[in-house]
C-alpha positions in Angstrom: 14.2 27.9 2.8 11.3 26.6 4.5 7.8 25.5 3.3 5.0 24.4 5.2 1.2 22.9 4.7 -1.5 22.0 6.6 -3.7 19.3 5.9 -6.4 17.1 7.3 -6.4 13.3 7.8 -9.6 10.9 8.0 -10.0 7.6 8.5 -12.1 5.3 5.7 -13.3 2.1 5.9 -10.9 0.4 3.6 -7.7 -1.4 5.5 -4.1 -0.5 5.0 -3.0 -3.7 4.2 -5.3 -4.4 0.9 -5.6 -3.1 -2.6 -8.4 -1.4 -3.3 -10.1 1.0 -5.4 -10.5 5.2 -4.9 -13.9 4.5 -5.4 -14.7 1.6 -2.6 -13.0 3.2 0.0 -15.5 6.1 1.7 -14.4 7.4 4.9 -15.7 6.3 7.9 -19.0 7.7 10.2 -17.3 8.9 13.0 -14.0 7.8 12.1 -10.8 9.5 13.4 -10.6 13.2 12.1 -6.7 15.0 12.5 -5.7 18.2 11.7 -1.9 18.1 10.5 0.8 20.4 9.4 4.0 19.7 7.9 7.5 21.8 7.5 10.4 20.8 5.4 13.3 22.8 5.8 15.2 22.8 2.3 19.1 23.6 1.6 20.0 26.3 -1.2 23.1 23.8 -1.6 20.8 20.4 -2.2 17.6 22.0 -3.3 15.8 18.8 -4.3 16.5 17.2 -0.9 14.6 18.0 2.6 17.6 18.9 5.3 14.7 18.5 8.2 10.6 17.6 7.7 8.2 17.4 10.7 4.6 16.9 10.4 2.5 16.6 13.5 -1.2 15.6 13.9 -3.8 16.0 16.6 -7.3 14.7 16.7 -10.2 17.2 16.2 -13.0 16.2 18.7 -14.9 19.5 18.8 -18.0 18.3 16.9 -18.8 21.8 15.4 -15.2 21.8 14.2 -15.6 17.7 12.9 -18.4 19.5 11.0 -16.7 21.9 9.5 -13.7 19.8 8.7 -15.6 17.1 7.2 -16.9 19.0 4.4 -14.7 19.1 1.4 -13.4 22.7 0.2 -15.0 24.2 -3.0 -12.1 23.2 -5.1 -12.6 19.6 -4.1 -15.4 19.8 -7.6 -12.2 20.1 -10.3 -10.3 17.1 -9.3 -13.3 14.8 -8.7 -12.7 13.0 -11.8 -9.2 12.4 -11.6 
């Protein structure tokens, strides 16, 4: 069986190597934007466990497409308090 999602990736302000808190870490003006996808391939024999995943990124430069990107979807509003 094989599942798959795409995703997008941008970079905040906050570094990887502190603590910090959902709400102190914005994203960044201008920061690096990626669109990604991701497959897992799953066994019918091991069906918790990925036999293969691959995700790959590339960087949106377009800025029409940065715009569109950078807008969060309509279902963004449900989980904002979470």
């Amino acid at each position: 069986m094989i599942k798959s999602i795409t995703f997008t990736l941008k970079e905040t302000v906050c570094p990887k190597s502190e603590d910090y808190l959902k709400e102190e870490c914005v994203f960044k003006e201008n920061g690096s934007l990626k669109k990604c996808s991701s497959t897992a391939t799953v066994l019918k024999s091991q069906p918790g466990e990925a036999a293969s995943l691959t995700v790959s990124c590339q960087d949106v430069t377009d800025p029409e497409e940065r715009k569109k990107l950078s807008e969060p979807p309509s279902w963004t509003k449900y989980f904002s308090n979470w």
